[in-house]
C-alpha positions in Angstrom: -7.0 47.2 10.8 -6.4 43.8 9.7 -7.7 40.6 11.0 -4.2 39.3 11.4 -4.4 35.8 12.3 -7.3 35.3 11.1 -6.9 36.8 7.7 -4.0 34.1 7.3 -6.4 31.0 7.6 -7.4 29.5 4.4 -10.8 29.4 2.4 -12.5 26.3 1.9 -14.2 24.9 -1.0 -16.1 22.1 -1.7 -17.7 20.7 -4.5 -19.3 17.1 -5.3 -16.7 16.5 -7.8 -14.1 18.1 -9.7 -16.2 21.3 -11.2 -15.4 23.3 -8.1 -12.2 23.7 -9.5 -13.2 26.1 -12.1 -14.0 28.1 -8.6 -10.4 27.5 -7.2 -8.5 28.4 -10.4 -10.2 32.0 -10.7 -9.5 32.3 -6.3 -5.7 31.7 -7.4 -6.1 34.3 -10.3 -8.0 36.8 -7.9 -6.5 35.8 -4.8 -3.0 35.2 -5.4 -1.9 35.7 -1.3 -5.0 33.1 -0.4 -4.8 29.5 0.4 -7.2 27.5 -0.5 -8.4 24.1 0.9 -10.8 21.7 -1.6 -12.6 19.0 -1.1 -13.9 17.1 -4.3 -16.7 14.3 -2.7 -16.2 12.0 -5.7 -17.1 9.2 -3.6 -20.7 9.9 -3.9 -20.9 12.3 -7.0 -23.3 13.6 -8.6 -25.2 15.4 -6.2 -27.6 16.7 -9.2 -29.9 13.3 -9.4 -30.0 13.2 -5.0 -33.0 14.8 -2.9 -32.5 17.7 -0.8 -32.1 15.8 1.9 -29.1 13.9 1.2 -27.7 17.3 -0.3 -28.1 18.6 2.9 -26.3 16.1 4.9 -23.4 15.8 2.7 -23.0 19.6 2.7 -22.7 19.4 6.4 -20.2 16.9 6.6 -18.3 18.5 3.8 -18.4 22.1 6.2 -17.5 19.6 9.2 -14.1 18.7 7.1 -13.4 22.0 5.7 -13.7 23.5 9.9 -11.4 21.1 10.5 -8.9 22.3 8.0 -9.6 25.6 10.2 -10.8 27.4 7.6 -12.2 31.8 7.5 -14.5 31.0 4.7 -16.2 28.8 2.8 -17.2 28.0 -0.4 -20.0 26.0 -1.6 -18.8 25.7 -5.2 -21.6 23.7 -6.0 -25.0 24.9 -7.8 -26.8 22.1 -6.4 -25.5 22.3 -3.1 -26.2 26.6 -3.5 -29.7 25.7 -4.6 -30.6 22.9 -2.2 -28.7 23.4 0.9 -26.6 26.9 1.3 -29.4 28.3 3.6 -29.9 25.2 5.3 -26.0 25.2 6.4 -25.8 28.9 6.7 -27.9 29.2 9.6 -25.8 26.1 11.5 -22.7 27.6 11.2 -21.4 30.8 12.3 -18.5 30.8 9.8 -19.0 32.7 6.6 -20.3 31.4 3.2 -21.3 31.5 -0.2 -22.7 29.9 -3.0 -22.4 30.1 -6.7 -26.0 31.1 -7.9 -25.6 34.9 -6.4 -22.8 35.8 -8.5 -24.1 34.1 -11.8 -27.8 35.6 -11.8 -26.2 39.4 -11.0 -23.8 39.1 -13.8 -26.7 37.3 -16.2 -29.1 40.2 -15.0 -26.2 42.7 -16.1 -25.4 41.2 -19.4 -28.9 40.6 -20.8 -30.6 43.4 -23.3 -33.8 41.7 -24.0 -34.1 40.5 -20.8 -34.3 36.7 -21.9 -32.0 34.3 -19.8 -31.2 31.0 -20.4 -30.3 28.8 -17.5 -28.4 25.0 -18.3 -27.6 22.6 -14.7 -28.2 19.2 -13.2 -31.7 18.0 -12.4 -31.6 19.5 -9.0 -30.5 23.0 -9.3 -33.2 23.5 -12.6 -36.1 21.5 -10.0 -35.1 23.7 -7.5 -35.8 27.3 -9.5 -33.0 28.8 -7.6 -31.3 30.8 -10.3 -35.1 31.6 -11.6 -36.1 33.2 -7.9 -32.2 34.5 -7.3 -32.9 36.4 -11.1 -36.5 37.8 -10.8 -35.5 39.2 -7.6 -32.6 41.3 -9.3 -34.9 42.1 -12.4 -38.7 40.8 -12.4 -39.1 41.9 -16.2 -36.5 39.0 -17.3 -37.9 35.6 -18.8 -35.9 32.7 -17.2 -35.9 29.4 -19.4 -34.5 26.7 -17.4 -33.1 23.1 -19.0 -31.3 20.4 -17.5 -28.3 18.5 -18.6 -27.0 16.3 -16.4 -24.8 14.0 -19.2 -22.3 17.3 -19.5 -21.1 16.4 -15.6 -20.1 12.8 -17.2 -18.3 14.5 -20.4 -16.5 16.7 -18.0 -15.2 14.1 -14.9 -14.3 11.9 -18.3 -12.3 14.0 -20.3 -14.8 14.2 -23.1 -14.2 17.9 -23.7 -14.0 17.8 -27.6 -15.0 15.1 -28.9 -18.0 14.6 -31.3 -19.7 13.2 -29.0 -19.7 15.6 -26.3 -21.2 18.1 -29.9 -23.4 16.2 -30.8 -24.9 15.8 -26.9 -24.6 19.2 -26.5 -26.8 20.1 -29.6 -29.5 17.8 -28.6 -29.9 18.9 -24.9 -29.2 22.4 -26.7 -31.7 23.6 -29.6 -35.0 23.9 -27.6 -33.3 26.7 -25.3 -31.5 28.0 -28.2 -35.3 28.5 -30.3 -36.7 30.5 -27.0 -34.5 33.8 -28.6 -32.6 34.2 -25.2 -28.9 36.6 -25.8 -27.5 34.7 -22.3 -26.7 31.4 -20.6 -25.6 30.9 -17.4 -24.0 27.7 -16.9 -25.6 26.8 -13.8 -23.2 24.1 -12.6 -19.4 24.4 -12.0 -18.6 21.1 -13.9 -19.0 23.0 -17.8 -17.0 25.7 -18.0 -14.5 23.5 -20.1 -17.4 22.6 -22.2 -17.8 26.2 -23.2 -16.2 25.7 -26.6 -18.3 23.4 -27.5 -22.0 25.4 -25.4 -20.8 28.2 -27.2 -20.7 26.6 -31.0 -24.2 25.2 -30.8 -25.6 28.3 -29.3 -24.2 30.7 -31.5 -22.1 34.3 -31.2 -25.2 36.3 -30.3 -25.4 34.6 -26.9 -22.9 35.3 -24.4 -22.5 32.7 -21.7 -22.0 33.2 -17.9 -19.5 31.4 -16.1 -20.3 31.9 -12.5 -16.3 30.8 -11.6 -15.2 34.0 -12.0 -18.0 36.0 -10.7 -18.1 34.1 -7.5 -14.2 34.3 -7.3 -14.8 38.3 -7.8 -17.8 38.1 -4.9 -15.1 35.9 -2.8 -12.8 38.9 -2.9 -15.0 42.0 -2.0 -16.3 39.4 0.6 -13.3 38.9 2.3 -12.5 42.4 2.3 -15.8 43.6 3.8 -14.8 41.0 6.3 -11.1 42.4 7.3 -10.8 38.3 6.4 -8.1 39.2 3.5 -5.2 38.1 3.7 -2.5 40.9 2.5 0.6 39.0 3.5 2.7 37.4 1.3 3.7 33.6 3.6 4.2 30.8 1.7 1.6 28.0 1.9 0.5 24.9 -0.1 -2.7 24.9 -1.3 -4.3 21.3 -0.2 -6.6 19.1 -2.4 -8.9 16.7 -0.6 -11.5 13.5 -2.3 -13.9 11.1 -0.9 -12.2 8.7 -3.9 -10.1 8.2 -6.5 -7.2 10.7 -6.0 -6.0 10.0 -9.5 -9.0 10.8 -11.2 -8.7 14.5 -9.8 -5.1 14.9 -10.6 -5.7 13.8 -14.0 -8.7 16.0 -15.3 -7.9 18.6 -13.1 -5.9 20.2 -16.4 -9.3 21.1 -17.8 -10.3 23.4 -14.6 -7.1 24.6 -13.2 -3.7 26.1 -15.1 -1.0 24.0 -12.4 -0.9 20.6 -11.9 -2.3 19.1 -9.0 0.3 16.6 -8.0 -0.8 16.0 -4.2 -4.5 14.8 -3.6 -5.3 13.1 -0.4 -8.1 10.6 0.0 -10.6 11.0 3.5 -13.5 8.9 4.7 -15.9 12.3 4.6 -18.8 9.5 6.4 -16.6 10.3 9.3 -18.0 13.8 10.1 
């Protein structure tokens, strides 16, 4: 029996910039009858460079918002946040959760055959070893080579998608992972899936690269369903779109993560909660 009222509530997603949108599109492909709520803290983006501390605190204010909104699930479409703070919050709130590095290291751990895994994030989610400890516990055989490169969040949030520039960064953070003979990448933070084209030319056809978007959309799913949170209803709703600053930065790259415009984005003071 469905969770009627409940199941109607929206999810809630948040994100420390615009990357979490790459998490939202795939909900809207997967979860076509599910509203979603975002919140975008470009105020105080990135959260890669920050100590766990301050991770943790803005995580909490971000769940603090998202409740607010009312939400029946959230999303912490974040890797750093996921690394650095996702158990933290877990155990202060009794509404349900994710992170992103689950879904990434399962399908990574699927997808490898020699069992050599590359892993490309901020500073904070390579320091913190999450995806390293999330994948030996799947598969203790597989080699985990971590590398951070926290200039693709800055290509991303300003447009520089595929320009020479954002190839010729990319090869330079990219060749010393790409000599350690690894056949996958997962991009461990939500801000470079549009950078794929580009991740994907300097490392070559035989590596296939993870986006943990759609496999945490996928896990968002069969979550909500073990739940009886899913929402089989077809209401209308507007999906809402939430920063800690500059609305029109958000409207305007959000054509790199999402396939609609974003034409409403409200700005909150997210020091408030």
């Amino acid at each position: 029996m469905n969770n009627g009222h409940l199941s109607r509530k929206p999810i809630g997603v948040f994100d420390s910039g615009v990357g979490g949108l790459t998490v939202v599109s795939q909900i809207f492909q997967q979860l076509p009858n599910e509203q979603v709520i975002y919140f975008g803290d470009m105020g105080r983006a990135p959260y890669g460079i920050r100590s766990a501390d301050v991770i943790k605190r803005f995580s909490r204010q971000n769940v603090n918002f998202l409740l607010e909104q009312d939400v029946k699930f959230i999303v912490v479409a974040c890797n750093t946040a996921s690394a650095l703070a996702l158990d933290y919050i877990e155990h202060i709130y009794s509404v349900p959760m994710m992170g992103v590095i689950e879904p990434g290291a399962r399908a990574a751990a699927r997808y490898s055959k020699n069992n050599r895994i590359g892993v490309i994030g901020t500073e904070a989610t390579i320091g913190s070893s999450s995806y390293s400890k999330a994948l030996l516990k799947i598969n203790p055989k597989l080699e985990v080579f971590g590398l951070p490169c926290p200039l693709f969040v800055s290509l991303v949030e300003n447009g520089y998608i595929e320009k020479q520039a954002a190839y010729l960064i990319a090869e330079d953070y990219l060749v010393p992972i790409r000599d350690k003979n690894i056949d996958t990448l997962v991009l461990g933070c939500t801000h470079y899936p549009p950078l794929k084209g580009i991740i994907g030319k300097v490392m070559g056809d035989s590596v296939r690269l993870v986006d943990s978007a759609d496999e945490t959309a996928k896990t968002v799913k069969r979550l909500l369903t073990e739940l009886d949170l899913a929402n089989n209803s077809n209401n209308k709703f507007t999906h809402k779109f939430y920063v800690s600053d500059t609305p029109e930065k958000l409207k305007a790259i959000a054509k790199y993560f999402v396939d609609r415009p974003i034409d409403e984005v409200e700005m909150i003071d997210i020091n408030s909660y």
